[in-house]
C-alpha positions in Angstrom: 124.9 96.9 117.8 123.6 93.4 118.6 122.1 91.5 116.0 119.0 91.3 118.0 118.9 94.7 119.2 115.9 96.4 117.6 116.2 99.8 116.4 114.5 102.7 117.8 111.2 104.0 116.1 108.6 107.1 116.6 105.3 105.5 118.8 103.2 106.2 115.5 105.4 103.7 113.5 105.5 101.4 116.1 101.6 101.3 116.2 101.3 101.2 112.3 103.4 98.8 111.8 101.8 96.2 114.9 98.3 97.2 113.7 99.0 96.1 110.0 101.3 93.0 111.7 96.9 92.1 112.5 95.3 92.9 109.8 97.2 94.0 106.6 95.5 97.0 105.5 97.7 100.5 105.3 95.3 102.8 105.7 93.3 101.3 108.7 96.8 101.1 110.3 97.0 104.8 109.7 94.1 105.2 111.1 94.6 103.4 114.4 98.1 104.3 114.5 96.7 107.7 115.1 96.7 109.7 111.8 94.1 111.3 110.2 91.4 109.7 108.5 91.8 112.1 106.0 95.3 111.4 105.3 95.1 107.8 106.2 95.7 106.2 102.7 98.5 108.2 101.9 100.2 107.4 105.0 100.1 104.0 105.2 101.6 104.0 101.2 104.2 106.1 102.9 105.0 103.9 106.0 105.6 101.0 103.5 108.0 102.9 101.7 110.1 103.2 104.8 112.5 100.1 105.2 112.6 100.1 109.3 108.6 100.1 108.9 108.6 96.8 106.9 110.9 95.3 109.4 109.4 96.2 112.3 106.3 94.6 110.5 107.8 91.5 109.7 109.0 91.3 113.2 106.0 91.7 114.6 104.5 88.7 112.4 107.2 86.5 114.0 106.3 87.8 117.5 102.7 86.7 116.6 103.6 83.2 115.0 105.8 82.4 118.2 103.2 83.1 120.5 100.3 81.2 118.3 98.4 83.7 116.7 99.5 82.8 112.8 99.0 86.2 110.8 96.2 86.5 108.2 97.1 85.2 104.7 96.5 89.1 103.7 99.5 90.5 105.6 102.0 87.4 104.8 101.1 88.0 100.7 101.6 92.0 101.2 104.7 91.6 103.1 106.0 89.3 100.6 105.3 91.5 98.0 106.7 94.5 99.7 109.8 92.6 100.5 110.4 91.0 96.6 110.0 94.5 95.4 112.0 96.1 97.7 115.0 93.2 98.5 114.5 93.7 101.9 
């Protein structure tokens, strides 16, 4: 696999993980990604507990730097955090 090849995942993780790329809160990703309100905090907790989820986040904070939209100081300090805790 190329090192820039991106790997393949479900259209809800894709979503969660560009939504919270905006604004940095898990459970209104949920929520847009299309999950259930009800459900929505658990979820997102659970969507950064998946490694490809976290990278697909950070990528999509690149994407948005490259093209001049610098991410919210929110997202960069919880992605930090999630990435020191997990070694990512």
């Amino acid at each position: 696999m190329r090192a820039d090849a991106m790997e393949w995942l479900p259209l809800r993780w894709e979503n969660f993980a560009w939504c919270f790329a905006h604004h940095g809160n898990a459970a209104r990703a949920a929520r847009e990604a299309g999950y259930s309100p009800r459900s929505a905090a658990q979820v997102g907790c659970e969507m950064l507990g998946r490694p490809q989820v976290v990278v697909r986040c950070f990528w999509y904070v690149a994407f948005l730097r490259r093209n001049g939209q610098p991410p919210a100081p929110e997202v960069v300090r919880r992605l930090g955090d999630i990435g020191r805790a997990r070694r990512l």
